[in-house]
C-alpha positions in Angstrom: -155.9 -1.1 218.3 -157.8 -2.5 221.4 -160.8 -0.9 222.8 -159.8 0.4 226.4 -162.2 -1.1 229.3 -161.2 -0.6 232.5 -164.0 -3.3 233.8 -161.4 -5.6 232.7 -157.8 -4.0 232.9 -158.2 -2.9 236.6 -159.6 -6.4 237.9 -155.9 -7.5 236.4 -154.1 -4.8 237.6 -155.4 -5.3 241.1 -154.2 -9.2 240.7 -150.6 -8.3 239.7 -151.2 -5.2 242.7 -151.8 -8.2 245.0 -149.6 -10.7 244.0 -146.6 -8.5 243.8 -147.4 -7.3 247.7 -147.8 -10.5 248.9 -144.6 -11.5 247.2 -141.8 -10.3 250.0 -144.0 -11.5 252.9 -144.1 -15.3 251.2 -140.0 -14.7 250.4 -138.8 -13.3 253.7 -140.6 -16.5 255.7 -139.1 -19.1 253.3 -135.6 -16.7 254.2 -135.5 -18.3 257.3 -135.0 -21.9 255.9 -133.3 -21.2 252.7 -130.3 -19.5 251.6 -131.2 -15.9 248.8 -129.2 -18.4 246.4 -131.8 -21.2 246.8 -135.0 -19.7 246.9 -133.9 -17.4 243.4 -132.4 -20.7 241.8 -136.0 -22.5 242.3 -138.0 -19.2 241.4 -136.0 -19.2 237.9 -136.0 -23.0 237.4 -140.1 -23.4 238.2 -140.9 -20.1 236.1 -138.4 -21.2 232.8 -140.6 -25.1 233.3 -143.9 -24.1 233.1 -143.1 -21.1 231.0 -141.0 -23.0 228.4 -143.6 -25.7 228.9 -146.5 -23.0 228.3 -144.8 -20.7 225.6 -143.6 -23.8 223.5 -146.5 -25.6 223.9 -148.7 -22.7 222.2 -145.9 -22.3 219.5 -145.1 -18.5 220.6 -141.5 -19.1 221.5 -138.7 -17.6 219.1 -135.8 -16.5 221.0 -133.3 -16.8 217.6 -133.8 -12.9 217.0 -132.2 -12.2 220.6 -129.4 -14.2 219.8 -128.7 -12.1 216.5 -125.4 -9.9 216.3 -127.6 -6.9 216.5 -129.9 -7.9 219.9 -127.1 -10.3 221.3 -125.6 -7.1 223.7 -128.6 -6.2 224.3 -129.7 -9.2 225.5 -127.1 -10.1 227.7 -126.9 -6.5 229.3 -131.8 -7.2 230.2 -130.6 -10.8 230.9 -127.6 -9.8 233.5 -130.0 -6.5 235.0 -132.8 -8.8 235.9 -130.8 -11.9 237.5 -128.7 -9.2 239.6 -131.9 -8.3 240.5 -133.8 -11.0 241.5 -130.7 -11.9 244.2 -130.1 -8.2 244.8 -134.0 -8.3 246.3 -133.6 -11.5 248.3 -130.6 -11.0 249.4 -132.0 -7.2 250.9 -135.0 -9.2 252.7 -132.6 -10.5 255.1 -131.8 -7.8 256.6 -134.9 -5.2 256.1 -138.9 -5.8 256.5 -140.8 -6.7 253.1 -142.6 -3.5 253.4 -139.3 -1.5 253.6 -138.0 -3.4 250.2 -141.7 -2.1 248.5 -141.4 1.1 249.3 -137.5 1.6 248.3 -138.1 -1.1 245.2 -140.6 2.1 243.9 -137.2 3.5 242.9 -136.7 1.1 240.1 -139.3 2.7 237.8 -138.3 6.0 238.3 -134.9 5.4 237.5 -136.4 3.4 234.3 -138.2 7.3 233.8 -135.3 9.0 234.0 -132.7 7.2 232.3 -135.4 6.7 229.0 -135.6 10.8 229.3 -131.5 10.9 229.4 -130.7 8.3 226.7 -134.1 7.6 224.3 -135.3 10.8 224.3 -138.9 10.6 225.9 -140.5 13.6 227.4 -140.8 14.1 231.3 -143.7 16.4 232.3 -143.1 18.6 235.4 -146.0 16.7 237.2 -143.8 13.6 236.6 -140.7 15.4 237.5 -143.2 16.5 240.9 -143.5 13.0 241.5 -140.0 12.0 241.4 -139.2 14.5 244.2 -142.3 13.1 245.9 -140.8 9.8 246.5 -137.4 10.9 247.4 -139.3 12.6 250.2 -141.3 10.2 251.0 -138.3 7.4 251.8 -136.8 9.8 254.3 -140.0 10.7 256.1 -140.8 7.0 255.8 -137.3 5.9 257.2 -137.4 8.9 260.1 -137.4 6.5 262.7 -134.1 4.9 261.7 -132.7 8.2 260.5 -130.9 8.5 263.9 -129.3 4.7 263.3 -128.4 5.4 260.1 -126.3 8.3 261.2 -125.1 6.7 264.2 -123.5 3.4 262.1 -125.3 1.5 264.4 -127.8 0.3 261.8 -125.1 -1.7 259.4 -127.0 -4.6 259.1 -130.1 -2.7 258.2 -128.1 -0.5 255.9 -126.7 -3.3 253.9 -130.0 -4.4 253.3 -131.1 -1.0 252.4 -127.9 -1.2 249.7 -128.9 -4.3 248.4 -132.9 -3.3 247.4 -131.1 -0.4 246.0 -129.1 -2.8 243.9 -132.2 -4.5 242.8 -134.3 -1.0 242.1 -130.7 0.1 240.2 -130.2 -3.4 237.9 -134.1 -3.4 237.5 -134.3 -0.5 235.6 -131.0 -1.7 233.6 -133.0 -4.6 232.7 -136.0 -2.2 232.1 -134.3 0.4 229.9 -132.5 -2.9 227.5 -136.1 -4.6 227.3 -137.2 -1.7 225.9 -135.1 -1.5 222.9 -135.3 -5.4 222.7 -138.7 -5.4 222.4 -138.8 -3.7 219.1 -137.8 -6.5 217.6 -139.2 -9.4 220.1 -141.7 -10.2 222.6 -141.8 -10.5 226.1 -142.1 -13.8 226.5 -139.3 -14.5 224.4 -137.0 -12.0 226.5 -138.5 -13.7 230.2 -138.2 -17.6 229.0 -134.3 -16.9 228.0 -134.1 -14.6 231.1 -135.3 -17.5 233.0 -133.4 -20.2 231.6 -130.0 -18.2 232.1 -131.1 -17.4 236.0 -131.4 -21.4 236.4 -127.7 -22.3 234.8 -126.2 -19.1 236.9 -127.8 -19.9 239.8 -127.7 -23.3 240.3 -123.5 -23.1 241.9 -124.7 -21.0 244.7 -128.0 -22.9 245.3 -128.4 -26.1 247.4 -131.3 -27.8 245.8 -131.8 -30.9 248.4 -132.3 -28.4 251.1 -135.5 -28.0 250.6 -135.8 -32.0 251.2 -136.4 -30.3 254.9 -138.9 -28.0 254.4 -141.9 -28.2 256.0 -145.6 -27.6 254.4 -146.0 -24.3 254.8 -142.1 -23.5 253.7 -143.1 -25.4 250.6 -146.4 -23.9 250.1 -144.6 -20.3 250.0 -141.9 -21.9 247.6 -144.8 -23.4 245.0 -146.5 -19.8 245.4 -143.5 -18.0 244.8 -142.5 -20.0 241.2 -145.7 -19.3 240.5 -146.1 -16.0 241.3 -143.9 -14.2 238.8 -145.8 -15.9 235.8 -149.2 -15.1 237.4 -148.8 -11.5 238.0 -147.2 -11.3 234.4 -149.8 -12.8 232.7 -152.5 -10.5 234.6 -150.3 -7.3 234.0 -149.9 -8.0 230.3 -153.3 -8.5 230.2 -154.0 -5.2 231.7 -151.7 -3.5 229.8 -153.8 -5.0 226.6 -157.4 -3.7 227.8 -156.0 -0.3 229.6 -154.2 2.6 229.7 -150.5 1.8 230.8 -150.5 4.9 232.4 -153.4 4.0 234.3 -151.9 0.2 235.1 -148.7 1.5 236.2 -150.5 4.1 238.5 -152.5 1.1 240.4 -149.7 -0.7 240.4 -148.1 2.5 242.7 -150.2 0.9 245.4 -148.1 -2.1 246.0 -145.6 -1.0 248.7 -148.9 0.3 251.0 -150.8 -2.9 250.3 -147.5 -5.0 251.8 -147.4 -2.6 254.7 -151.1 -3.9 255.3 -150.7 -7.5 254.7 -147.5 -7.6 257.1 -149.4 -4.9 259.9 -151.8 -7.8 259.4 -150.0 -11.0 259.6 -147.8 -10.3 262.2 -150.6 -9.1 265.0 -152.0 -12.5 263.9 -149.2 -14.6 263.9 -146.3 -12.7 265.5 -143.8 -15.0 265.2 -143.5 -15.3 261.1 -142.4 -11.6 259.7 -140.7 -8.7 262.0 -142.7 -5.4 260.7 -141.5 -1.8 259.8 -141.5 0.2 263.0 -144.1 3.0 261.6 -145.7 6.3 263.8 -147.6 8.6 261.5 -145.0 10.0 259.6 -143.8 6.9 258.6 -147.7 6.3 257.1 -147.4 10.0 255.5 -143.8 8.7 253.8 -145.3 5.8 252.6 -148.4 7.9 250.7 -145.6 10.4 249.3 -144.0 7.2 247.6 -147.6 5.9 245.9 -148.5 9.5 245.1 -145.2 10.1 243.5 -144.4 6.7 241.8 -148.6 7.5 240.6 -147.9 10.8 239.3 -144.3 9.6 237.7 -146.3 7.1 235.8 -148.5 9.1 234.0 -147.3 11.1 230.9 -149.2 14.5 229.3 -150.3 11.8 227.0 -153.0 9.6 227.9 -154.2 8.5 224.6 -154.6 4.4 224.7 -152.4 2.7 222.6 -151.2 -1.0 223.4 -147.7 -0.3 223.8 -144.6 -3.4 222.6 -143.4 -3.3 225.6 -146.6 -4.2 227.8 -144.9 -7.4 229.5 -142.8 -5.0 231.2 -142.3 -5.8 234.7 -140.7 -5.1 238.0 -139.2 -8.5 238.7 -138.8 -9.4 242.5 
């Protein structure tokens, strides 16, 4: 058992907090050049590269056990969840601001919550039940300026978006709730490299590679970034999950959809012209505390012993 140090784990967890809030800002601007299909197809193909190239390289990659009668449904059922998902979430950035998609993405874990509590019989505090009814109430006060268009029809675009983050948050915690019984017989990286091997062959009909062939520097600076991103803020998370609580990782991590509120606030009075922001008045702000206050409290269990769990490369994959 490791020896918990939060000197360590929350330096990680704040570089996965980071990297994951950055994440839509970098994807909505390469949006505007690329199709959802492309810019998913190149995330999968650059992750399952240097991953396959890192993984197999080290001599930690045995993905025969997920291919076995017993983990093969499984398998496919994590596999299907997280590439519906990864399209789901760009294809929802077209329509909606990336600090929108943070703050309704914070569904996926809670659903993951919920549907472990239904079907693999874990315990759900009322304090984590307190928190699921925090966020609920936190998207409508957060989405109270749109309320009025939503009821109105006249915000369909918008809505679709709305449906497909939803999608994402829904298949996510599919993927989530399969990876969990996976990983009782495999690792993470084994699960991810197949995950992102399958999300390059899928992909690759509805992508148009050579468009990029166009793309200026900073369109491919925010493409390099995003292949890289996944694997960065996956090796920092599992490493935070090794040296800290995963209560206490997951409950940083709650911070993501206020940091990307920042970062956008931030970019677009600087450069107007890149990202369109969230319309937000001071209930909007007070929505978007409800979410990381409830997503926080969701997160952490009556239980707060430290124990490395299997499942620490556990992710929410945008």
């Amino acid at each position: 058992m490791a020896q918990s140090n939060w000197k360590v784990g929350l330096p990680l967890a704040l570089v996965t907090v980071f990297m994951w809030a950055i994440l839509p800002i970098a994807l909505k601007g390469l949006l505007e050049h690329i199709s959802p299909g492309t810019a998913t197809w190149y995330r999968f193909a650059g992750a399952a590269l240097l991953a396959g190239l890192y993984y197999g390289q080290a001599r930690q990659l045995q993905i025969g056990p997920l291919f076995s009668r017993r983990l093969l449904p499984l398998t496919l059922l994590a596999v299907t969840g997280l590439l519906i998902n990864y399209l789901a979430y760009a294809s929802g950035l077209d329509y909606i601001t990336p600090g929108a998609a943070q703050v309704v993405i914070q569904l996926a874990p809670l659903l993951l919550l919920i549907s472990s509590v239904l079907w693999l019989g874990e315990r759900f505090s009322p304090r984590q039940w307190g928190g699921v009814v925090l966020v609920v109430s936190g998207l409508l006060l957060f989405f109270n300026q749109r309320l009025g268009e939503f009821t109105s029809g006249a915000g369909g675009d918008y809505l679709l978006g709305l449906g497909y983050i939803l999608i994402a948050a829904v298949t996510w915690a599919v993927y989530g709730f399969f990876q969990k019984k996976i990983l009782r017989s495999a690792t993470p990286q084994n699960l991810l490299v197949v995950i992102y091997i399958a999300g390059t062959l899928c992909f690759l009909p509805m992508a148009d590679p050579l468009k990029v062939i166009h793309l200026g520097w900073l369109e491919w600076a925010l493409l390099a970034f995003l292949t890289a991103n996944t694997l960065i803020a996956y090796g920092a998370f599992s490493k935070a999950m090794v040296y800290w609580e995963a209560s206490s990782v997951s409950a940083t991590l709650a911070l993501v959809p206020v940091i990307t509120l920042m970062f956008s606030t931030l970019i677009s009075s600087i450069w107007p012209n890149y990202i369109v922001v969230e319309p937000l008045n001071w209930i909007s702000w007070t929505g978007a505390a409800a979410v990381v206050v409830g997503s926080a409290l969701a997160a952490i269990s009556s239980r707060r012993g430290f124990s490395p769990p299997r499942d620490a490369g556990k992710k929410i994959a945008n």
